[in-house]
C-alpha positions as CSV (number, residue, x, y, z in Angstrom):
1,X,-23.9,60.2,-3.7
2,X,-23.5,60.0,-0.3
3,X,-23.8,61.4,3.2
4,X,-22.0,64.0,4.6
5,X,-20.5,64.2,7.8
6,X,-23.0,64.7,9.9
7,X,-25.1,61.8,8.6
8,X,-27.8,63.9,6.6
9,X,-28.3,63.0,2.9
10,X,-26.0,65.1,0.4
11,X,-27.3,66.0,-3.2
12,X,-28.1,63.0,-4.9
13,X,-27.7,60.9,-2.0
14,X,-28.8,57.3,-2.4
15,X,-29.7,57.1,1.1
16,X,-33.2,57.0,2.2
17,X,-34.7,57.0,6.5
18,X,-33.5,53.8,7.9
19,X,-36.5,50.9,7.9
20,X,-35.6,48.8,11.6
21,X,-37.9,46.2,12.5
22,X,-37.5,46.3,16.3
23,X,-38.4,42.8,17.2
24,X,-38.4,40.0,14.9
25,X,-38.0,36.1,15.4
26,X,-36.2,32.9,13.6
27,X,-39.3,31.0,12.1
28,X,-37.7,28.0,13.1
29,X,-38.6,25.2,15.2
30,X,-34.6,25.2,16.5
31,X,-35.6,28.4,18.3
32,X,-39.4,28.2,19.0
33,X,-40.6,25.2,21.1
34,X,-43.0,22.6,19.6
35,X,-45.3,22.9,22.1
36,X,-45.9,26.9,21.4
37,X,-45.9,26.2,17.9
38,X,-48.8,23.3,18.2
39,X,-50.5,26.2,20.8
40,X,-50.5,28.9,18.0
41,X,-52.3,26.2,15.7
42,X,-55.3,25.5,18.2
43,X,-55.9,28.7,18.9
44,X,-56.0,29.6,15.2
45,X,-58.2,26.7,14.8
46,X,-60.5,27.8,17.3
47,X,-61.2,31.1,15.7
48,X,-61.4,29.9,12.6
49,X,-64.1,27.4,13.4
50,X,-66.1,30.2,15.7
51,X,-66.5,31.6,12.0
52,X,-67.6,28.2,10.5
53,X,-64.7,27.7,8.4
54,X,-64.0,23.9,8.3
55,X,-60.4,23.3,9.2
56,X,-58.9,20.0,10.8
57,X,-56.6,20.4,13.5
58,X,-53.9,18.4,11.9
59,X,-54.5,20.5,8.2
60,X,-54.5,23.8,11.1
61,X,-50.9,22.4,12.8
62,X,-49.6,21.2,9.5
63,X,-49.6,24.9,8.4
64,X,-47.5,26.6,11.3
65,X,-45.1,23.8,11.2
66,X,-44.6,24.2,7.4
67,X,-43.9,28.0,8.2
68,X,-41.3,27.1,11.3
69,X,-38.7,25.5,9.0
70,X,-36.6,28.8,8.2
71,X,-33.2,28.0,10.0
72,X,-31.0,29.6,8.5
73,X,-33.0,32.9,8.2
74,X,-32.7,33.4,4.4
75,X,-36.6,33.2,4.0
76,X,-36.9,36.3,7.0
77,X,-33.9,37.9,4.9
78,X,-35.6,38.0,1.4
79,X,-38.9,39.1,3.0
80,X,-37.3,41.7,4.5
81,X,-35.6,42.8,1.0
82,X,-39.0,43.4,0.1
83,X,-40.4,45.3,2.6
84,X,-38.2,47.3,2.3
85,X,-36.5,46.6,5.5
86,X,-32.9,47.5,6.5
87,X,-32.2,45.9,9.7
88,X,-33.9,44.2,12.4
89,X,-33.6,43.4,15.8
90,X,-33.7,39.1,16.0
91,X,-35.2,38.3,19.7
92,X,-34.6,34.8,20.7
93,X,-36.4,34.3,23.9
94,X,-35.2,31.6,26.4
95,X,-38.0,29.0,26.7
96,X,-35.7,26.9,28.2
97,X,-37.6,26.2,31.6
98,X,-41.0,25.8,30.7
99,X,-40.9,23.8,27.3
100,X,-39.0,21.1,26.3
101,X,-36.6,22.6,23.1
102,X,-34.8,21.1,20.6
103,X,-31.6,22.5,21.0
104,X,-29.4,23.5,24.2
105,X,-29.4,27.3,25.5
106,X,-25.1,27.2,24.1
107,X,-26.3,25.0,20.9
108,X,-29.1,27.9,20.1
109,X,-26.5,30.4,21.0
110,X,-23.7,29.2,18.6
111,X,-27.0,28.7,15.8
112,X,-27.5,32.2,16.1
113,X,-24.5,33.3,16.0
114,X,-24.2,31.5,12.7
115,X,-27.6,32.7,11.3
116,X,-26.1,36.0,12.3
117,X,-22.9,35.9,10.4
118,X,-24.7,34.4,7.3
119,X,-26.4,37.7,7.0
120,X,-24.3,40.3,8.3
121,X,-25.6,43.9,9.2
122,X,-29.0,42.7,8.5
123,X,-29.8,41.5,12.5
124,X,-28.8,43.1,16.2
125,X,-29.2,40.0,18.0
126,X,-31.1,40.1,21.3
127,X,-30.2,36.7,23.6
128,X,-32.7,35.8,26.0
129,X,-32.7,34.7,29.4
130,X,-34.0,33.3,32.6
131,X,-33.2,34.4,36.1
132,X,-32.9,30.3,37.1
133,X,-30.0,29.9,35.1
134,X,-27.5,30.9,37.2
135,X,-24.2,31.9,36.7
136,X,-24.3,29.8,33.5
137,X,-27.0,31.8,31.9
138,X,-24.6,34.4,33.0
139,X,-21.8,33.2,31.8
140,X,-23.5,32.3,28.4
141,X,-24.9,36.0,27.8
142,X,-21.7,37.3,28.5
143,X,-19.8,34.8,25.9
144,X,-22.7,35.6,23.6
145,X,-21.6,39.6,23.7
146,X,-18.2,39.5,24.1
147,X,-17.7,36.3,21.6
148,X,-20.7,36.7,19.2
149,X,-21.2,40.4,18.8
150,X,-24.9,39.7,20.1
151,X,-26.3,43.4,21.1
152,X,-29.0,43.2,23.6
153,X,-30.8,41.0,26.2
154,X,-34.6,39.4,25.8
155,X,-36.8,38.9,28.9
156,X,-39.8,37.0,28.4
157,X,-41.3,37.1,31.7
158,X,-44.1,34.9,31.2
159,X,-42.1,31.9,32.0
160,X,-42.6,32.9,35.9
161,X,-40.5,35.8,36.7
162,X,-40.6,39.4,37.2
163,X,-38.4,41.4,34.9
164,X,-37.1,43.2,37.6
165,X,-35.5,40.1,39.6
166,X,-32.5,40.4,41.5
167,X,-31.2,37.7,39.7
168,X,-31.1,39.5,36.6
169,X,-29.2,41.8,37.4
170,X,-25.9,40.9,36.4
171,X,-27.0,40.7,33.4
172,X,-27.8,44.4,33.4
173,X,-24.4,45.4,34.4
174,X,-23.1,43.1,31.7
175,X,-25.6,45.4,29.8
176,X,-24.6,48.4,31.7
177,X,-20.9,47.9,30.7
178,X,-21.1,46.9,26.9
179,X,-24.3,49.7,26.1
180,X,-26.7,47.1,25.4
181,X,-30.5,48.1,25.9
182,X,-33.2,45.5,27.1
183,X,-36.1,44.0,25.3
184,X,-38.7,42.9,28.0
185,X,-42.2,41.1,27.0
186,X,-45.0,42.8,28.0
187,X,-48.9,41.9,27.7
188,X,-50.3,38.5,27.1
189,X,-48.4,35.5,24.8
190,X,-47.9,31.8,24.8
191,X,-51.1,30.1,26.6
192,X,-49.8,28.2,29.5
193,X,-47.9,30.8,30.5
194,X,-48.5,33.4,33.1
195,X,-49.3,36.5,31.9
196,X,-49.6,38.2,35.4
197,X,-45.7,38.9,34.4
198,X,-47.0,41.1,31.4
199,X,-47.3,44.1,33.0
200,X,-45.1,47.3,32.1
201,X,-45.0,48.4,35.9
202,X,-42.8,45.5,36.8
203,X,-39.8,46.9,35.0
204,X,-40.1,50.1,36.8
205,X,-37.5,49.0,39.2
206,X,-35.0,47.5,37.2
207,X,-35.6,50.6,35.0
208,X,-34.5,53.5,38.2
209,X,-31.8,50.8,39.8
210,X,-30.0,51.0,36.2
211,X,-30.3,54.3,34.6
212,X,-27.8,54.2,32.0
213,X,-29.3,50.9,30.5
214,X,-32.4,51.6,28.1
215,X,-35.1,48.8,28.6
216,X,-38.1,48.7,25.7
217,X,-41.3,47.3,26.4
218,X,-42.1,45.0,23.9
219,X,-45.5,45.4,22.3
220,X,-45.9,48.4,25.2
221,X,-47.3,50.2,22.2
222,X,-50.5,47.4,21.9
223,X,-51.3,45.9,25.4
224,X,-51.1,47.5,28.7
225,X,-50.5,50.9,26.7
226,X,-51.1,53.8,29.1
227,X,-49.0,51.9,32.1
228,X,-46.5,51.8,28.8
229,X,-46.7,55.3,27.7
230,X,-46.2,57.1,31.0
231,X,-43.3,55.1,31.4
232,X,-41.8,56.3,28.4
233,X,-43.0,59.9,29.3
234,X,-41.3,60.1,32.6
235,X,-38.4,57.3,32.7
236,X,-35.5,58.4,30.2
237,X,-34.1,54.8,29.8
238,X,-37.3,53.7,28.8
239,X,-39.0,52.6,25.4
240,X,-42.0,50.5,23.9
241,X,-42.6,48.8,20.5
242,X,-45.3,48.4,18.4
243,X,-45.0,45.3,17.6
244,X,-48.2,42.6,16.7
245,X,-49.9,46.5,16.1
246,X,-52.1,44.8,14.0
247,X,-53.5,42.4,16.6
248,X,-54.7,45.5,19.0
249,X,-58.1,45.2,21.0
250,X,-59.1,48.9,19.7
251,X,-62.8,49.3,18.4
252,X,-61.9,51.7,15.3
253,X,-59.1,49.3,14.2
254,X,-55.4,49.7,14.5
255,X,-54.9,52.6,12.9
256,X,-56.7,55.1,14.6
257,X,-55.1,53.5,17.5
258,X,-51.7,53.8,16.7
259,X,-52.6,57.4,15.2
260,X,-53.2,58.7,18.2
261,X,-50.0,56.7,20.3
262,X,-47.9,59.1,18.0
263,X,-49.8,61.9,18.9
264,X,-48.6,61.7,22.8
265,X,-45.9,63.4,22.5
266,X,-43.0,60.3,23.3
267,X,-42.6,59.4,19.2
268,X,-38.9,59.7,20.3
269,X,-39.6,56.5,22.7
270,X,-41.8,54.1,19.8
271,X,-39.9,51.9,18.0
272,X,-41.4,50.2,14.8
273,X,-41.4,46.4,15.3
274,X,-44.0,43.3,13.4
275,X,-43.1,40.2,15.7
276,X,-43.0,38.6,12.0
277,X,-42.8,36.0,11.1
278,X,-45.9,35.5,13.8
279,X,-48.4,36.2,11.0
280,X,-46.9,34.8,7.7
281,X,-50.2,33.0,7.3
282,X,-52.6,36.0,7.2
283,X,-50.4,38.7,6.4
284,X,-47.5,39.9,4.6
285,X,-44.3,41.8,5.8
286,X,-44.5,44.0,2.7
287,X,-48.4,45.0,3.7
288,X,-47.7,45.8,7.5
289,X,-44.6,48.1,6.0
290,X,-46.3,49.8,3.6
291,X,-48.9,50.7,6.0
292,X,-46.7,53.5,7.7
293,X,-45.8,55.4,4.3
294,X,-46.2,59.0,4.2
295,X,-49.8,59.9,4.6
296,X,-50.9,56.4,5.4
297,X,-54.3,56.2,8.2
298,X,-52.0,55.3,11.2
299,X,-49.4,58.0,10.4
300,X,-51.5,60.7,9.1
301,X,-50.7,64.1,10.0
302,X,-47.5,63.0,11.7
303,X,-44.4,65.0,11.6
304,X,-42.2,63.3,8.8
305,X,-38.8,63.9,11.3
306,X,-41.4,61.9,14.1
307,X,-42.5,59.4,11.4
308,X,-38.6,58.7,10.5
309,X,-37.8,58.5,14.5
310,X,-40.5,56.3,15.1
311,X,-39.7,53.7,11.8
312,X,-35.8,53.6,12.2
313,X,-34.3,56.2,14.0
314,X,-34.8,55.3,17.5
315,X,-33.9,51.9,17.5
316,X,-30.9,52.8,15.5
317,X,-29.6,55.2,18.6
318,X,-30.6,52.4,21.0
319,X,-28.0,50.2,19.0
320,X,-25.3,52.6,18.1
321,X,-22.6,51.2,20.4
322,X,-23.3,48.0,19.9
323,X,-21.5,45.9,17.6
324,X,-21.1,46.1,14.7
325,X,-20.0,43.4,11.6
326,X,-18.0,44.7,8.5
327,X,-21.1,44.3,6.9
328,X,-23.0,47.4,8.3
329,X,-23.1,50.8,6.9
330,X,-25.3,52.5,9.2
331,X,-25.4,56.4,9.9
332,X,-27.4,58.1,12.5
333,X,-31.2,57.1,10.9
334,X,-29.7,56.6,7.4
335,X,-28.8,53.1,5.7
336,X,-27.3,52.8,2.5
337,X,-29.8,51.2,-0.4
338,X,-28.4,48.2,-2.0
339,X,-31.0,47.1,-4.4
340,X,-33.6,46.4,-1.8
341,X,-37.3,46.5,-2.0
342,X,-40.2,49.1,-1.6
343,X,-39.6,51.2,1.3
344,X,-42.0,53.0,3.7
């Protein structure tokens, strides 16, 4: 059993291709605003009543709240024990100037880092941030890395700013320095917002003035996808999810969609990501995993080395010089199996 020295499974290995959910949140009202929780409820009420199901909107809100009480992330843990998933990358946006949230930016901060110690090896923490903090948002994100181990920065542009504001960037060269990569929001999200911030292109310019740091476009593999895919093709440093895949616009459903983003040629720049726990009332973790096994619709006639890349491997070497807790036993696109669930 084990690896041998250049990573690849030995005889007998117990290792199996690394499972890395590339974005994933807290379900927890600590870290997600009220008023984008009781958002999420009326706009799953109104679709559910354009269908003539009869649901009150208290019953509707009731139901998203009950879900939002994970603080300490042991439900999100277990869940991912049975998915089969090995890591994950734990985005905390910073709703901090457009919603009124229970907890402080350095109250959340210290939560997290808590949350993150409780599980160790199981998240790569990505802090977000807002360009109208200041030097202390600054000063926070860089306390978060240097103090907390956290290993990437969230932008969730929506909240009024361009990604590629000159305000942000010290917090790429706090990115540059410590080889931390960049999770920036793309397409549509909460309601109020404004989601004229959504668009790939406006990371194009934080993307050439810092080469060396590798932004992903979150959910770039779902909304705004071509702007998203010849980004990737011609800008080294950059990357898109897949995340909410199963929420895409695409006429012949999801699959066939995401069959033929693999087939572009950039399955070296998609990164395997859910947004759970977003959908924990209509959907399972387990189910969306399972759904990119070998010769499942929306991997079909990929390249197993390209299905591996896409499900683990590539947001692995977008982490590999990040910290790293005592906890961790991760090798190139390899994890080690310790009695965890079904596996894609």
């Amino acid at each position: 059993m084990g690896r041998d020295p250049g990573g690849a499974p030995s005889a007998g290995d117990d290792t199996l291709p690394a499972v890395v959910d590339a974005q994933v949140q807290l379900g927890s009202q600590l870290a997600i605003p009220r008023a984008f929780l009781e958002y999420q409820a009326e706009n799953a009420h109104h679709r559910m009543t354009a269908y003539g199901h009869r649901v009150e909107r208290e019953r509707m809100l009731d139901r998203v709240l009950a879900v939002h009480q994970d603080d300490d992330g042991d439900r999100l843990v277990a869940e991912m024990d049975e998915a089969g998933v090995d890591q994950a990358f734990l985005v905390i946006p910073d709703y901090s100037h457009v919603a009124r949230c229970a907890l402080t930016p350095p109250e959340l901060a210290g939560h997290i880092d808590k949350v993150n110690r409780r599980h160790a090896g199981r998240f790569k923490v990505f802090w977000g941030v807002d360009p109208r903090a200041g030097q202390d948002g600054v000063d926070l994100f860089e306390r978060c890395v240097t103090e907390y181990g956290f290993a990437g920065l969230k932008l969730y542009p929506l909240c009024g700013y361009s990604p590629s504001d000159r305000r942000l960037y010290p917090y790429f060269e706090i990115c540059e320095s410590n080889g931390l990569p960049v999770l920036s929001h793309t397409g549509p999200g909460w309601g109020p917002l404004d989601f004229e911030y959504g668009t790939p292109l406006l990371l194009d310019e934080a993307a050439r003035d810092f080469p060396r740091v590798n932004f992903i476009l979150g959910h770039g593999g779902v909304t705004h996808v071509e702007e998203a895919t010849y980004m990737c093709a011609h800008r080294p440093n950059t990357y898109l999810d897949i995340s909410q895949f199963h929420s895409v616009l695409a006429a012949d459903g999801w699959q066939a969609h995401l069959n033929r983003l693999f087939r572009l040629g950039i399955s070296h720049k998609i990164l395997f990501g859910t947004c759970w726990p977003s959908y924990r009332l209509s959907e399972s973790l387990t189910g969306l995993v399972s759904a990119f096994a070998k010769g499942q619709p929306a991997v079909a006639g990929l390249r197993e080395a390209d299905r591996r890349m896409i499900m683990g491997g590539n947001s692995l070497r977008l982490v590999a010089g990040t910290p790293q807790s005592t906890a961790e036993n991760v090798g190139k696109d390899h994890i080690t199996v310790t009695d965890r669930g079904g596996r894609a």
